[in-house]
Jmol script that loads the backbone (N, CA, C; Angstrom):
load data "model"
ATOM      1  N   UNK A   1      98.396 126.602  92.184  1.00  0.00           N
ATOM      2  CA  UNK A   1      99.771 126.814  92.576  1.00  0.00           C
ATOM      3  C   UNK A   1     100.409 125.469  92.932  1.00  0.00           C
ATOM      4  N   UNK A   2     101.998 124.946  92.281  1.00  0.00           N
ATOM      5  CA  UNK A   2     102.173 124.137  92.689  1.00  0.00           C
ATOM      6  C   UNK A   2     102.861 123.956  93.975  1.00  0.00           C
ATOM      7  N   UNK A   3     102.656 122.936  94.658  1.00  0.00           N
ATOM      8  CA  UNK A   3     102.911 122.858  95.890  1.00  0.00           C
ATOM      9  C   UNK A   3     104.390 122.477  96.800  1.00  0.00           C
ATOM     10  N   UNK A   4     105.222 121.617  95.562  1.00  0.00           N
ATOM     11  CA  UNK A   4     106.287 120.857  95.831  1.00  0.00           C
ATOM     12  C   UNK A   4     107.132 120.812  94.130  1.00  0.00           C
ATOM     13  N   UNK A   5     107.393 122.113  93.665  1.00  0.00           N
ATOM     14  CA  UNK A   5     108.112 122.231  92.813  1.00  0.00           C
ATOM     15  C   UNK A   5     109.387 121.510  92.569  1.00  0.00           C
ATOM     16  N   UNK A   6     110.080 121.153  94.051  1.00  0.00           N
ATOM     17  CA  UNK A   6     110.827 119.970  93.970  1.00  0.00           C
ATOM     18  C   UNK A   6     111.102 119.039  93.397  1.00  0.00           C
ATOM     19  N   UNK A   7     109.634 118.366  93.744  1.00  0.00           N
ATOM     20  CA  UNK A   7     108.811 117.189  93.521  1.00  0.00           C
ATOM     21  C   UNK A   7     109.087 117.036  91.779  1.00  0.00           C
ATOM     22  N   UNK A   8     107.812 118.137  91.232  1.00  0.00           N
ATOM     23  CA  UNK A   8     108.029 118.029  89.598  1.00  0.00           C
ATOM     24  C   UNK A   8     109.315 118.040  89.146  1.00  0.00           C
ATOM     25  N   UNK A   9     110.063 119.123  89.403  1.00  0.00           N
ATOM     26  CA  UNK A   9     111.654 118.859  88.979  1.00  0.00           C
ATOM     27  C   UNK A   9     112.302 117.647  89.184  1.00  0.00           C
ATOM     28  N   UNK A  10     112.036 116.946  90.021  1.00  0.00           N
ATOM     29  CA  UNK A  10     112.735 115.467  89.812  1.00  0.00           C
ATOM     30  C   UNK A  10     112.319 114.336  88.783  1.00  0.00           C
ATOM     31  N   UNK A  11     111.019 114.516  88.963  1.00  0.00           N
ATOM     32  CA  UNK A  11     110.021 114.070  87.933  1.00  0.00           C
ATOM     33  C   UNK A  11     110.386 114.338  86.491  1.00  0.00           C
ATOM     34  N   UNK A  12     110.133 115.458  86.437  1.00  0.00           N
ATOM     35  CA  UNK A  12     110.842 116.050  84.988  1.00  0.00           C
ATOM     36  C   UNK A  12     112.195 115.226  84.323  1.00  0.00           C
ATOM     37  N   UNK A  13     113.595 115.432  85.790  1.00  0.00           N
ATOM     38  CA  UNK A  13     114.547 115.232  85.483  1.00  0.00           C
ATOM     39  C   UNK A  13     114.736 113.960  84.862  1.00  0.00           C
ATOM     40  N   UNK A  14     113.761 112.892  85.648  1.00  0.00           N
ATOM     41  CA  UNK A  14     114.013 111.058  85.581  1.00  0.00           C
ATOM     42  C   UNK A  14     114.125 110.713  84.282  1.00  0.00           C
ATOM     43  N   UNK A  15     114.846 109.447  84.283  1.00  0.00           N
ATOM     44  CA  UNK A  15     115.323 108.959  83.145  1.00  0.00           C
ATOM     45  C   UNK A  15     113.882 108.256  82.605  1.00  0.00           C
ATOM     46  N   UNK A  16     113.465 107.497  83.765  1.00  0.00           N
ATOM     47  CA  UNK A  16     112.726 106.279  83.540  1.00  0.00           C
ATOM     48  C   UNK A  16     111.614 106.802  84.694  1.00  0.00           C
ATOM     49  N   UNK A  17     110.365 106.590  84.786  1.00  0.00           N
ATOM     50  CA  UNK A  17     108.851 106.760  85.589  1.00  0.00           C
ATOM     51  C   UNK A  17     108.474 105.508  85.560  1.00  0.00           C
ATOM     52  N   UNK A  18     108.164 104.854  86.557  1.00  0.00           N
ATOM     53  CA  UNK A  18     107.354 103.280  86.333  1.00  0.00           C
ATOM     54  C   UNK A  18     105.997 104.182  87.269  1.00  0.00           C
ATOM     55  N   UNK A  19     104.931 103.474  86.811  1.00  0.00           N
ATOM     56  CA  UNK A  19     103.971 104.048  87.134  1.00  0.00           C
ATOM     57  C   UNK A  19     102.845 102.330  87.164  1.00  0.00           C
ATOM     58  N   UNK A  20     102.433 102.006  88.756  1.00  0.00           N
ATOM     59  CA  UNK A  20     101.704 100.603  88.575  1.00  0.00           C
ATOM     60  C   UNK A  20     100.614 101.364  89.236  1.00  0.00           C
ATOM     61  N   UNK A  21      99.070 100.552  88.385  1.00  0.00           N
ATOM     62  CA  UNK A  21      98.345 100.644  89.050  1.00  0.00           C
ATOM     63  C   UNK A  21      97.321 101.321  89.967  1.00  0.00           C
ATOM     64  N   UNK A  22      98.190 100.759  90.755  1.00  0.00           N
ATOM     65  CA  UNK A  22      97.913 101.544  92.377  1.00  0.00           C
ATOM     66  C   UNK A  22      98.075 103.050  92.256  1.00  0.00           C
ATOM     67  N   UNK A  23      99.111 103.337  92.008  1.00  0.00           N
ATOM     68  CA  UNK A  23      99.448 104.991  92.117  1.00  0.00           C
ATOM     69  C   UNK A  23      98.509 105.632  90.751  1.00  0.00           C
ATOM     70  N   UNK A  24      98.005 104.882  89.953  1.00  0.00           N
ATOM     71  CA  UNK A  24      97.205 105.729  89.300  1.00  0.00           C
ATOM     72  C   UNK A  24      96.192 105.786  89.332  1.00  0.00           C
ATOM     73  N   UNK A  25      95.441 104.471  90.272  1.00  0.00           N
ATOM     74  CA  UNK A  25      94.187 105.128  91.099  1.00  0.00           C
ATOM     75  C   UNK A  25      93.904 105.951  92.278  1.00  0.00           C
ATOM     76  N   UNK A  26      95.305 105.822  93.140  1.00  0.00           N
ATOM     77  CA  UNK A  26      95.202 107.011  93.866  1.00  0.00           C
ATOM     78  C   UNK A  26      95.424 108.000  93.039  1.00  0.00           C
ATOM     79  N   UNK A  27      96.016 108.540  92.953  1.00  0.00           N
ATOM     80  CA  UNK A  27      95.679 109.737  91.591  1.00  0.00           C
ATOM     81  C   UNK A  27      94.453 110.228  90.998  1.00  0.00           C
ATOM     82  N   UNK A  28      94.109 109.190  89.881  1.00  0.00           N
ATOM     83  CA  UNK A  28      92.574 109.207  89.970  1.00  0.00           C
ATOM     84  C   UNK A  28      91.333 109.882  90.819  1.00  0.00           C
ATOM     85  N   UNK A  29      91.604 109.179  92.295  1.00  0.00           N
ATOM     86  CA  UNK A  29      90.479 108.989  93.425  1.00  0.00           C
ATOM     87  C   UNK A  29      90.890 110.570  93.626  1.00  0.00           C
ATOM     88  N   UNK A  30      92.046 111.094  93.826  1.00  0.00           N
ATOM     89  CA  UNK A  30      92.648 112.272  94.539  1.00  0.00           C
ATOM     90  C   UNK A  30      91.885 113.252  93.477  1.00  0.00           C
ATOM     91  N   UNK A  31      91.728 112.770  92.055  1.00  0.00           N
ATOM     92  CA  UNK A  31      91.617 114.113  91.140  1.00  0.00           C
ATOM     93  C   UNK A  31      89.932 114.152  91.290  1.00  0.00           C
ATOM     94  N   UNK A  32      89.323 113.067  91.212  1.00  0.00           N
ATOM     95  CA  UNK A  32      87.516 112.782  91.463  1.00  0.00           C
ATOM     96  C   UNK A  32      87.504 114.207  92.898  1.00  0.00           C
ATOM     97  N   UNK A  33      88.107 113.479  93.534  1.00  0.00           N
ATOM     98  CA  UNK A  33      87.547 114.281  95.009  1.00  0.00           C
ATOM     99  C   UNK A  33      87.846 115.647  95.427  1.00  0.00           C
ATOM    100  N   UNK A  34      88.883 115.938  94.136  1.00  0.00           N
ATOM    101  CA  UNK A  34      89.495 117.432  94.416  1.00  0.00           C
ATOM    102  C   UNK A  34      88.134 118.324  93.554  1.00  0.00           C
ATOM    103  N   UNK A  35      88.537 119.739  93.316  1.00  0.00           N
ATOM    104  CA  UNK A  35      87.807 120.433  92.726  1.00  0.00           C
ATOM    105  C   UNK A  35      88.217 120.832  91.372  1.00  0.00           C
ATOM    106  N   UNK A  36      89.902 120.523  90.854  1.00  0.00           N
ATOM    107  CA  UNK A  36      90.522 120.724  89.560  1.00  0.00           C
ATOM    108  C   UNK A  36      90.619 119.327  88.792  1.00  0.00           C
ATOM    109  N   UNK A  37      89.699 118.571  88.391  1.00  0.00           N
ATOM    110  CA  UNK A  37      89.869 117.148  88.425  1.00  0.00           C
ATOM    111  C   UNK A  37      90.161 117.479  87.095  1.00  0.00           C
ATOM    112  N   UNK A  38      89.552 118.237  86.161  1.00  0.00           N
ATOM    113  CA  UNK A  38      89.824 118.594  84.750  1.00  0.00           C
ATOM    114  C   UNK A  38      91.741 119.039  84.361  1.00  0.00           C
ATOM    115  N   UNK A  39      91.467 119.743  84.971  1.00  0.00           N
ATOM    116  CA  UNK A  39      93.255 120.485  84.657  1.00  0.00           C
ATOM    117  C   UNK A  39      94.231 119.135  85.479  1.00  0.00           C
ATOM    118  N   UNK A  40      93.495 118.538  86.164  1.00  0.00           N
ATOM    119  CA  UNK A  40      94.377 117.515  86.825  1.00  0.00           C
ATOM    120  C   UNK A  40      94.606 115.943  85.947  1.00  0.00           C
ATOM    121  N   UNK A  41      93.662 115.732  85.335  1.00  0.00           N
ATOM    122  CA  UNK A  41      93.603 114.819  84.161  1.00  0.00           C
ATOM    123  C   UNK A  41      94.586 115.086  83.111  1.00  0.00           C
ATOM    124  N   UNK A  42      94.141 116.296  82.864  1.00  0.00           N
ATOM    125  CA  UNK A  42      95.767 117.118  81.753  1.00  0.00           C
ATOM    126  C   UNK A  42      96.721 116.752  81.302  1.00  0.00           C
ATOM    127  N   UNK A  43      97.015 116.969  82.960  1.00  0.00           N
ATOM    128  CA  UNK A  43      98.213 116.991  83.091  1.00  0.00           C
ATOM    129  C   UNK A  43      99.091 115.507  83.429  1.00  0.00           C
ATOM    130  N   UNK A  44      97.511 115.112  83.878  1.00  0.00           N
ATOM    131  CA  UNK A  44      98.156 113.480  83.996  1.00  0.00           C
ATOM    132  C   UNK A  44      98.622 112.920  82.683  1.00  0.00           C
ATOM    133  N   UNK A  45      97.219 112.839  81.859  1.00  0.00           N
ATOM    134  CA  UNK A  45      97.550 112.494  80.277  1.00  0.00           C
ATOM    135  C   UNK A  45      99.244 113.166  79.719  1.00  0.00           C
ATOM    136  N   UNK A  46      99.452 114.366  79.818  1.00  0.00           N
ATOM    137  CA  UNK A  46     100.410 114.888  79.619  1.00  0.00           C
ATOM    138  C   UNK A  46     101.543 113.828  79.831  1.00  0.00           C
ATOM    139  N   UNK A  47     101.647 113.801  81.555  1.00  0.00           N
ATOM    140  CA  UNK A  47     102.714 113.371  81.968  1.00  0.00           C
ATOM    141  C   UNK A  47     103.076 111.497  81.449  1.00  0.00           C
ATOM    142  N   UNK A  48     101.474 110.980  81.094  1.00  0.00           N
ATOM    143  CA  UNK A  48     101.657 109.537  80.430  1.00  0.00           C
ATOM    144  C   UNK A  48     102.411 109.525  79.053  1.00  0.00           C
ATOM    145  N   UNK A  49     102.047 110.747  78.181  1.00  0.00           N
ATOM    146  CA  UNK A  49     102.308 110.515  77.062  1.00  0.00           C
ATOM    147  C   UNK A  49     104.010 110.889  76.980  1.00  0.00           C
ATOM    148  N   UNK A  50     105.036 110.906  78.332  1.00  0.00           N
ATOM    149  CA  UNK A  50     106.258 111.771  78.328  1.00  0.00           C
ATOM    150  C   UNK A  50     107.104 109.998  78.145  1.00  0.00           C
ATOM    151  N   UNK A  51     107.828 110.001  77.391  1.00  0.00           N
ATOM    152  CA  UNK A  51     108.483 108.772  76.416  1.00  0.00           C
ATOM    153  C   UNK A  51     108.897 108.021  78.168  1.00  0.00           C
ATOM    154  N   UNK A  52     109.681 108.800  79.253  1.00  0.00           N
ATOM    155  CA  UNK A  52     110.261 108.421  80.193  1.00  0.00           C
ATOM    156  C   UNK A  52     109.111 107.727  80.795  1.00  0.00           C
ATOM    157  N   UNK A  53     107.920 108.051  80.893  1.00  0.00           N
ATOM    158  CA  UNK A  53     106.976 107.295  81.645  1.00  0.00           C
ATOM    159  C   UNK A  53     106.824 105.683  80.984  1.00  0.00           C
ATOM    160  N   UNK A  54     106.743 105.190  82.209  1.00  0.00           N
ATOM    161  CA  UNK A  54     105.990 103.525  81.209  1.00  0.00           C
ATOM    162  C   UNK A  54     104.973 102.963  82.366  1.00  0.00           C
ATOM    163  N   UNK A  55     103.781 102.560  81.979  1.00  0.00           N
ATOM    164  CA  UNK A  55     102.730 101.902  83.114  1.00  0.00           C
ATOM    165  C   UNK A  55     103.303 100.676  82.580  1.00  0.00           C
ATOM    166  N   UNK A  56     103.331 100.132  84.656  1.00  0.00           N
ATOM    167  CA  UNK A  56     103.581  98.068  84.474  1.00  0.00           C
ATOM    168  C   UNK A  56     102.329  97.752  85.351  1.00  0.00           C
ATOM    169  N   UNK A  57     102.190  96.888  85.102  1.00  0.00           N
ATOM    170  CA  UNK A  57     101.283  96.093  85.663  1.00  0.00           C
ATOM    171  C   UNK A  57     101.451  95.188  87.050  1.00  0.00           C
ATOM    172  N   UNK A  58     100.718  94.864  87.723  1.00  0.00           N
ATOM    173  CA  UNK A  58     100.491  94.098  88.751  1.00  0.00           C
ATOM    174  C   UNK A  58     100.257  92.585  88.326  1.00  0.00           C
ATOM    175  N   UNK A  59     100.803  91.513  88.842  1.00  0.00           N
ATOM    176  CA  UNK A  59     100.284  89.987  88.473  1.00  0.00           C
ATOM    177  C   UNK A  59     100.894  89.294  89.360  1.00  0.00           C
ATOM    178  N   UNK A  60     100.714  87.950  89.425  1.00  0.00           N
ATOM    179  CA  UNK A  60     100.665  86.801  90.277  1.00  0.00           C
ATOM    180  C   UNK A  60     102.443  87.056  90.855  1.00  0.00           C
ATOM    181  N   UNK A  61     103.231  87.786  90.701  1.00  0.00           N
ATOM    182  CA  UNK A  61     104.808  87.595  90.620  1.00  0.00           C
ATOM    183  C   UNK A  61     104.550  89.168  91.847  1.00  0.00           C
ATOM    184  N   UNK A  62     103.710  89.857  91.400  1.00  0.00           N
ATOM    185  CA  UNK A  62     103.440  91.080  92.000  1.00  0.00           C
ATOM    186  C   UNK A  62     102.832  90.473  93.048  1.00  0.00           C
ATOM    187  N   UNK A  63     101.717  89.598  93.394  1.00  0.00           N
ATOM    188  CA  UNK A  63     101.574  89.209  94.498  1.00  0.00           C
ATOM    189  C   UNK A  63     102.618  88.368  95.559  1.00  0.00           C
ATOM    190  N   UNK A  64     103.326  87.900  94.843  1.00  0.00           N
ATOM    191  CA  UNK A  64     104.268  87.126  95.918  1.00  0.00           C
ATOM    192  C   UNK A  64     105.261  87.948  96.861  1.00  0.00           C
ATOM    193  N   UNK A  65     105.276  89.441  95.862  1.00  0.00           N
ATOM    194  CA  UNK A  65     105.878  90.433  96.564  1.00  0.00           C
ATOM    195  C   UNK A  65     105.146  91.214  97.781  1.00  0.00           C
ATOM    196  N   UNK A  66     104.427  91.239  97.700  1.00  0.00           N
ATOM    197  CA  UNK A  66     103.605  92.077  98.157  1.00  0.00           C
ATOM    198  C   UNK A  66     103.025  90.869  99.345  1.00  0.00           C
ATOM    199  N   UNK A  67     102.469  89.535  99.458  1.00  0.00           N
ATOM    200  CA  UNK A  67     102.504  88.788 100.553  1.00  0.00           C
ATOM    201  C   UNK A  67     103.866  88.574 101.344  1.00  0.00           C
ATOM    202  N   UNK A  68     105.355  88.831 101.177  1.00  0.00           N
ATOM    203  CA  UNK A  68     105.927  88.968 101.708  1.00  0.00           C
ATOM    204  C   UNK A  68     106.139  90.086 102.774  1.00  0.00           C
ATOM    205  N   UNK A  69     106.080  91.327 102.030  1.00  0.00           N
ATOM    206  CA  UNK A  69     106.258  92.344 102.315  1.00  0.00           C
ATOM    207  C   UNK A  69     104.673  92.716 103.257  1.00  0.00           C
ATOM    208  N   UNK A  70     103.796  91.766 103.396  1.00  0.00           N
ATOM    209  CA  UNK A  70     102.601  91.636 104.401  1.00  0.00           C
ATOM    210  C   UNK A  70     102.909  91.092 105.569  1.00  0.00           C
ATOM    211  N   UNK A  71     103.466  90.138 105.155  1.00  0.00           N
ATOM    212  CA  UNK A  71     104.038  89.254 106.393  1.00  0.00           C
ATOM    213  C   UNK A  71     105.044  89.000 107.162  1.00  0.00           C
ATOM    214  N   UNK A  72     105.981  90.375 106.628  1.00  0.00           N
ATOM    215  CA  UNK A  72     107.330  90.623 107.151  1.00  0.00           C
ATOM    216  C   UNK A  72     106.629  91.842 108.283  1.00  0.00           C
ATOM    217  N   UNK A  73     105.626  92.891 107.484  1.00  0.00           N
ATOM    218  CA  UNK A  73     105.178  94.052 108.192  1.00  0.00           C
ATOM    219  C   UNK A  73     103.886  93.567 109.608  1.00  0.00           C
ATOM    220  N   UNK A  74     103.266  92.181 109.368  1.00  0.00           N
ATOM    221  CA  UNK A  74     102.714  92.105 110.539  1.00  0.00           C
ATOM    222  C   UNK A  74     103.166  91.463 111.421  1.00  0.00           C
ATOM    223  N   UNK A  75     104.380  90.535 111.010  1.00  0.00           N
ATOM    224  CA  UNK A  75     105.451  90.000 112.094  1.00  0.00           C
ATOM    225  C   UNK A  75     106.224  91.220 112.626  1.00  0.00           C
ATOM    226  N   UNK A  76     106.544  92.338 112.019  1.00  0.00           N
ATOM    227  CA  UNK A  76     107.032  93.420 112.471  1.00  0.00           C
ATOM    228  C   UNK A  76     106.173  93.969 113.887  1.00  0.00           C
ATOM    229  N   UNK A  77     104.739  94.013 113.514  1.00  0.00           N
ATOM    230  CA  UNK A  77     104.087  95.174 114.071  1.00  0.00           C
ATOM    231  C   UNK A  77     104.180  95.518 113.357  1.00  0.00           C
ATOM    232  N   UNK A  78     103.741  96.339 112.701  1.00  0.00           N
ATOM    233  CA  UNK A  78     103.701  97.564 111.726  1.00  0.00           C
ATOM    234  C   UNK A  78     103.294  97.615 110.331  1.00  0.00           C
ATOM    235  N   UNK A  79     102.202  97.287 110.679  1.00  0.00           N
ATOM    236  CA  UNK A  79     100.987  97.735 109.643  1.00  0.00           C
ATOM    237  C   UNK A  79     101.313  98.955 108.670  1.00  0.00           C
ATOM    238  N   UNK A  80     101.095  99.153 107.483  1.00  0.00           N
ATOM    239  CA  UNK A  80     100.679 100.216 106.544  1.00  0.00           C
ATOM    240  C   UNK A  80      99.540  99.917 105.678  1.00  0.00           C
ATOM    241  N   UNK A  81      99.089 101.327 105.213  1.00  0.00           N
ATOM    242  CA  UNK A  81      98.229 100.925 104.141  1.00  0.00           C
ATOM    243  C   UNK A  81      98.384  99.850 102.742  1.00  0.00           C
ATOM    244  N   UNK A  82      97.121  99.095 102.459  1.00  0.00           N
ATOM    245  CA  UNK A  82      97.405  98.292 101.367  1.00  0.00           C
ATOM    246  C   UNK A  82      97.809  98.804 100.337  1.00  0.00           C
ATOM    247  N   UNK A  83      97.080 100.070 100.111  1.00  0.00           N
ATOM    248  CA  UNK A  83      97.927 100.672  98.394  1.00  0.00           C
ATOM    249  C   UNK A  83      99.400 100.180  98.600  1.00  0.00           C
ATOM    250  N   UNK A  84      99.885 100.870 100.297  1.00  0.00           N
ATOM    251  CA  UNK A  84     101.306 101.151  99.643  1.00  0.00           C
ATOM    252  C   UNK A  84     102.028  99.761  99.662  1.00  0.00           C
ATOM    253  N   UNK A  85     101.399  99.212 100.326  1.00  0.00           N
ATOM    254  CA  UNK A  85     102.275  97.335 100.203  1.00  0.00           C
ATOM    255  C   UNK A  85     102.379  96.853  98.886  1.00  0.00           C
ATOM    256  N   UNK A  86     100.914  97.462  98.080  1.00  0.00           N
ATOM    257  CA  UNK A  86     101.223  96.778  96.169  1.00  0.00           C
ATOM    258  C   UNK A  86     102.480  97.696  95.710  1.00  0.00           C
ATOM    259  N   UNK A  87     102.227  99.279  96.320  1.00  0.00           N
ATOM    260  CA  UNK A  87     103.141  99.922  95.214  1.00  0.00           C
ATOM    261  C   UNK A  87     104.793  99.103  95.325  1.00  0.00           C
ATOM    262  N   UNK A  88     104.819  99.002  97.142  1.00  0.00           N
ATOM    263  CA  UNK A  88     105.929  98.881  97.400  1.00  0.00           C
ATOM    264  C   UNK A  88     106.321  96.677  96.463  1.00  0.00           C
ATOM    265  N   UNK A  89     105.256  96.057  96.204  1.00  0.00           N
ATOM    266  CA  UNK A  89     105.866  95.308  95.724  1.00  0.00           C
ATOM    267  C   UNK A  89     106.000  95.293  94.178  1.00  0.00           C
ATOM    268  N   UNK A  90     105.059  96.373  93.577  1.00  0.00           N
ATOM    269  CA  UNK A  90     105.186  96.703  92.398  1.00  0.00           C
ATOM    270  C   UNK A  90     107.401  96.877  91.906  1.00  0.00           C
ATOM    271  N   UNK A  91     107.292  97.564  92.871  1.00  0.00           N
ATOM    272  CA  UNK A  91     108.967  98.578  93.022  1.00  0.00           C
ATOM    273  C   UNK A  91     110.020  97.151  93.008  1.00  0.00           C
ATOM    274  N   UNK A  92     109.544  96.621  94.087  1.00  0.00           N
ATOM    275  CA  UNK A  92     110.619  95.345  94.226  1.00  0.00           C
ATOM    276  C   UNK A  92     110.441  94.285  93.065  1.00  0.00           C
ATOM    277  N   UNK A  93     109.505  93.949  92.831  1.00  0.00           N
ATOM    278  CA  UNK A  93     108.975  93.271  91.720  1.00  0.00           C
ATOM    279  C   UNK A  93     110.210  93.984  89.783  1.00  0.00           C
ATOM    280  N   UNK A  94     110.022  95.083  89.672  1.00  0.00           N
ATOM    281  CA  UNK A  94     111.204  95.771  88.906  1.00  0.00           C
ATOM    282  C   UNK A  94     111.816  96.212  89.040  1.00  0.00           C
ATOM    283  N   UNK A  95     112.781  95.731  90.578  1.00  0.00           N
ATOM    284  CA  UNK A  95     114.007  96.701  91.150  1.00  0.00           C
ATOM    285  C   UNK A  95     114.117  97.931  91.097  1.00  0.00           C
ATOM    286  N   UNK A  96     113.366  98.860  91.292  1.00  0.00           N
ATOM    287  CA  UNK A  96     113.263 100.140  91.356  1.00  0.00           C
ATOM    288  C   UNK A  96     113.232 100.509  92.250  1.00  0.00           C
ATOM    289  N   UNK A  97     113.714 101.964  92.554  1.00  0.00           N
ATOM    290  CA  UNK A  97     113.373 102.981  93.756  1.00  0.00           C
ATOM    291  C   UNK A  97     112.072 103.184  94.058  1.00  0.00           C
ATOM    292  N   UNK A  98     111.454 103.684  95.395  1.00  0.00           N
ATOM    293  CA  UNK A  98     110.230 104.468  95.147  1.00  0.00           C
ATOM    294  C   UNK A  98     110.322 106.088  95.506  1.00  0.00           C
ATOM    295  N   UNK A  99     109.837 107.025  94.740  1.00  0.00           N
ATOM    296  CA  UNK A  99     109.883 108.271  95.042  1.00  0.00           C
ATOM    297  C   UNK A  99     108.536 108.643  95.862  1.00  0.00           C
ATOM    298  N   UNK A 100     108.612 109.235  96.836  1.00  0.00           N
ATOM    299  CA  UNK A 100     107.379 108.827  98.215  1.00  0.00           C
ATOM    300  C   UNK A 100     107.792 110.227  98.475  1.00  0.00           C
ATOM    301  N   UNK A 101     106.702 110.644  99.385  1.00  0.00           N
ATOM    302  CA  UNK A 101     106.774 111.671 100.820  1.00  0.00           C
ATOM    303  C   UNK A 101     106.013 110.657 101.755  1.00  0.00           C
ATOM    304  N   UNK A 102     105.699 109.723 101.723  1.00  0.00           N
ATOM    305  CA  UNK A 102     104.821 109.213 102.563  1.00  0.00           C
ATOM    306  C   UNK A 102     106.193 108.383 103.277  1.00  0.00           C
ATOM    307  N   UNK A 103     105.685 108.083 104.658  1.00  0.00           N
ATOM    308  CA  UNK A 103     107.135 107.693 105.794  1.00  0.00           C
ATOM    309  C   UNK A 103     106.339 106.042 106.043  1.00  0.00           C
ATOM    310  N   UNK A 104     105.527 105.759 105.227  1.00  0.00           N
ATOM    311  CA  UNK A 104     105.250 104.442 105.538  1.00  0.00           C
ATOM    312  C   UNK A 104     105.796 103.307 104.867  1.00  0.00           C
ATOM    313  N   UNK A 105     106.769 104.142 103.997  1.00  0.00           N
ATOM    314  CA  UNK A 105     107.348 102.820 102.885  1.00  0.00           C
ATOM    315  C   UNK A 105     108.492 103.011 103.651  1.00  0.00           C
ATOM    316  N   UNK A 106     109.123 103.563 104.317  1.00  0.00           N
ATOM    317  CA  UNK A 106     110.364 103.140 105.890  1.00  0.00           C
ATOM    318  C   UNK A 106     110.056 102.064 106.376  1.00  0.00           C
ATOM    319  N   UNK A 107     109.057 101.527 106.324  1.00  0.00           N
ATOM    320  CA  UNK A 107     108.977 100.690 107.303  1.00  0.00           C
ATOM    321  C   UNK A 107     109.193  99.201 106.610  1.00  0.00           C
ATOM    322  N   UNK A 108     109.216  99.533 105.294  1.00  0.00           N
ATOM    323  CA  UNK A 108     109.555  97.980 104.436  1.00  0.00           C
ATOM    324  C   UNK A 108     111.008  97.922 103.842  1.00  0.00           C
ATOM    325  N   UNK A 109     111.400  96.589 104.947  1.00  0.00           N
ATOM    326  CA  UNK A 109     112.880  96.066 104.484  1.00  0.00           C
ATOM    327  C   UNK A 109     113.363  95.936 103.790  1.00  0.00           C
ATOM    328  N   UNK A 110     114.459  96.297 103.076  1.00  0.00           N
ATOM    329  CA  UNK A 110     115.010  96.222 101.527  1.00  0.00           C
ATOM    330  C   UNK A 110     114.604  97.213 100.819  1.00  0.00           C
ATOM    331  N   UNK A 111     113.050  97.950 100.915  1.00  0.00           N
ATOM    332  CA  UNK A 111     112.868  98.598  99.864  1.00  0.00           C
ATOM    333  C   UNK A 111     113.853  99.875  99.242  1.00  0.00           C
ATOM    334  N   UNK A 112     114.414 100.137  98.305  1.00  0.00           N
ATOM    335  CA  UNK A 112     114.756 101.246  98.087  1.00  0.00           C
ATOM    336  C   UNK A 112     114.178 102.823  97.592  1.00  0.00           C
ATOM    337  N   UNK A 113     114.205 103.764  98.399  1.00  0.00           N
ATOM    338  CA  UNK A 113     113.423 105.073  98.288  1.00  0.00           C
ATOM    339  C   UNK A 113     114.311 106.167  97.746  1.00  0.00           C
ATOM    340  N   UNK A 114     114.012 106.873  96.921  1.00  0.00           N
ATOM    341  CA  UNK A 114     114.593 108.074  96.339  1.00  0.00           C
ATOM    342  C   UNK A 114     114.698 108.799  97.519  1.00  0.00           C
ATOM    343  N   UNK A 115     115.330 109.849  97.990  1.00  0.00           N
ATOM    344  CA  UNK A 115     115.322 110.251  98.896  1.00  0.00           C
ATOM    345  C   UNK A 115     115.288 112.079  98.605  1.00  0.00           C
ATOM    346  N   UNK A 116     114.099 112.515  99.301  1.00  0.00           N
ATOM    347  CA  UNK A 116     112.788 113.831  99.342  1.00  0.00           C
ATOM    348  C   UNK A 116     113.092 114.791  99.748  1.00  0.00           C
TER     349      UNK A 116
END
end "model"
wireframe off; spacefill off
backbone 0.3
color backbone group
């Protein structure tokens, strides 16, 4: 059953999907550890092969983002997880939104978030 029909409908709707990395090994790790890892692969493949999707990559331009956005968040206080510091410099790195439920990419300046 899906959980956040929302969710897919926006997904569906998007023009453009950037997809780095990071979010597709969490994904990955999430589908290993679940119990539908098969039907969850699927649908992943599915959703890669949809023209709107495009995987970018992470590189040395991706790191400069992402050491900022480290060192803005521990001069802050306010630590988050590392995934989300790459995704979030993945995003800035190609001016993009990020589409999240997670409340830890609030905490990075500038970033722009689809809003859930």
């Amino acid at each position: 059953m899906m959980k956040r029909p929302d969710v897919v409908e926006t997904l569906i709707g998007a023009e453009q999907i950037l997809i780095c990395p990071t979010v597709a090994g969490e994904l990955l790790a999430g589908f290993k550890s679940g119990n539908r890892e098969r039907s969850n692969r699927q649908i992943w493949e599915k959703f890669l092969d949809n023209p709107a999707t495009k995987e970018v990559g992470i590189d040395t331009e991706t790191a400069e983002f992402y050491a900022e956005i480290f060192r803005n968040l521990r001069g802050n206080g306010t630590p988050i997880p590392t995934n989300d510091m790459w995704i979030a410099a993945c995003a800035f790195q190609q001016g993009v939104p990020v589409y999240t439920l997670d409340a830890h990419f609030r905490q990075i300046d500038g970033l722009l978030l689809v809003p859930v």
